[in-house]
C-alpha positions as CSV (number, residue, x, y, z in Angstrom):
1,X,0.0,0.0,0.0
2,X,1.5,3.4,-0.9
3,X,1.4,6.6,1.3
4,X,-1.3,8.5,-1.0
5,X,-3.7,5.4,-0.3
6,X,-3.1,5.6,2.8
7,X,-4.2,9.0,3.1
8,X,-7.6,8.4,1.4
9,X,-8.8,5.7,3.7
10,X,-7.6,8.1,6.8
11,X,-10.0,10.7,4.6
12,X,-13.3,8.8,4.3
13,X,-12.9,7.7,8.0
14,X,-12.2,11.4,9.1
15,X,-14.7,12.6,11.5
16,X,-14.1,16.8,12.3
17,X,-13.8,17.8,15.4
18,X,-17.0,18.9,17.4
19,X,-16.9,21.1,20.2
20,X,-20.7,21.1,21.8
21,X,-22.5,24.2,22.0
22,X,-22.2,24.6,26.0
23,X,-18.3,24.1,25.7
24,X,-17.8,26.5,22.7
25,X,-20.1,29.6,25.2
26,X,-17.9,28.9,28.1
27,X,-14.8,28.9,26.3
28,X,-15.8,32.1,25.1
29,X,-16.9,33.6,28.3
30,X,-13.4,32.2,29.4
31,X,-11.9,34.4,26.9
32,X,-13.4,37.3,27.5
33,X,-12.6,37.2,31.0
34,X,-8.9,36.8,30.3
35,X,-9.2,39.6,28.1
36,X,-10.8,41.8,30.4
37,X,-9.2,40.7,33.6
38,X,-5.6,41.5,31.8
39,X,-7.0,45.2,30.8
40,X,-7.9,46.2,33.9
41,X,-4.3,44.9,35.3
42,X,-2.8,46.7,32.7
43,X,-4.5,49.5,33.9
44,X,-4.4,49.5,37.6
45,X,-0.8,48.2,37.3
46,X,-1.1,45.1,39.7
47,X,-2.1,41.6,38.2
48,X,-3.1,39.1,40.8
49,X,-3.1,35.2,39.7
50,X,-4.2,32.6,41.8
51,X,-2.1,29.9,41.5
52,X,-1.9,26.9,43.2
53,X,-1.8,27.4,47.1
54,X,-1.5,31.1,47.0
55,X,-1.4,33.8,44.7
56,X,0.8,35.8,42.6
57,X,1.1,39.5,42.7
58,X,2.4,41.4,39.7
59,X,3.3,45.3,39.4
60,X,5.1,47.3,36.9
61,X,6.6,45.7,34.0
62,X,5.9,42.4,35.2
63,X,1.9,43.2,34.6
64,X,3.2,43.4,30.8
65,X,4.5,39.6,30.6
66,X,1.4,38.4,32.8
67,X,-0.7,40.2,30.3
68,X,0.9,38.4,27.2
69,X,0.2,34.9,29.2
70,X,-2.8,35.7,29.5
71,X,-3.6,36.5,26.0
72,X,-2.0,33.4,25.3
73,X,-4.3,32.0,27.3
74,X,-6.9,33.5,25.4
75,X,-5.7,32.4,21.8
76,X,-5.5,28.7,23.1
77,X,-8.8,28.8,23.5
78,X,-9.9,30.6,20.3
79,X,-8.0,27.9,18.6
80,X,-10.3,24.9,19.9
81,X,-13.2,27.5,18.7
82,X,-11.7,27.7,15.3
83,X,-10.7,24.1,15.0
84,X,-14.1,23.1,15.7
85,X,-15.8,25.2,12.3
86,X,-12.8,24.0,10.3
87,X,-13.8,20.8,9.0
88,X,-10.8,20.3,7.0
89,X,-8.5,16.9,8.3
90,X,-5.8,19.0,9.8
91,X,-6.8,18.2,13.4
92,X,-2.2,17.8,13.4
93,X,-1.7,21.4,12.8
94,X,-3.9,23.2,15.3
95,X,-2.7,20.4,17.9
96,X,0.7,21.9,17.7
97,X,0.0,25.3,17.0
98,X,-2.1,24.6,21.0
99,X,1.5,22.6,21.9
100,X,3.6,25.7,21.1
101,X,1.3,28.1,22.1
102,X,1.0,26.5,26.1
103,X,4.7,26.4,25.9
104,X,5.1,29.5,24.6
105,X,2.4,30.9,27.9
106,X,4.5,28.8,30.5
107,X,7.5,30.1,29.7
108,X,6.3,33.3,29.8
109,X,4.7,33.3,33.1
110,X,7.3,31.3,34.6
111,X,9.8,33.5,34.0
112,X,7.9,36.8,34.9
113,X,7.4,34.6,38.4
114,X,11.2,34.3,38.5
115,X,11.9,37.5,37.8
116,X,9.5,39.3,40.0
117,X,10.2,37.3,42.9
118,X,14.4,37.8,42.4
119,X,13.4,41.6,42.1
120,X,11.5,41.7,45.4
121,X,13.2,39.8,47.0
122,X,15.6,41.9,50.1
123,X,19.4,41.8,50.1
């Protein structure tokens, strides 16, 4: 069997993705809470984020990295919105795209934690 009939028989058995109606509301509600949480840290200048035990307070320029996590955040999930009206078999692609993009927020985050808490921190 060669690659190209391979890849037909993967086609006819492709189902799209399908994100249920509830989901695809709170995601968005999700997003637009990021969104709007982030603004208003951005404006006020401190960012709180719960995380884990405790919470993590941000101020100054760290706001401005916790921001872009955040709208990471956000475009994660706009791309399981998206993937769900694309019914095209290229379920690979917006998997990685999520991969990098989580990776991409993590780092971020992480190292505005780092660096907030070395800059705080009394000598």
């Amino acid at each position: 069997m060669t690659r190209g009939e391979n890849q037909s028989e993967n086609s006819e058995n492709y189902l799209p993705n399908d994100v249920p109606l509830p989901q695809r509301i709170v995601k968005k509600v999700l997003i637009i809470f990021l969104l709007c949480y982030g603004t208003y840290g951005v404006y006020s200048g401190t960012l709180y984020l719960p995380l884990g035990r405790g919470e993590v307070t941000f101020q100054g320029n760290a706001v401005y990295f916790a921001f872009a996590a955040l709208l990471l955040g956000a475009l994660y999930l706009l791309i399981e919105i998206i993937d769900h009206y694309d019914k095209r078999n290229n379920e690979f692609s917006y998997k990685r795209i999520k991969g990098v993009i989580k990776g991409l927020a993590a780092l971020i985050l992480l190292f505005t934690i780092a660096i907030s808490a070395a800059l705080t921190q009394e000598l």
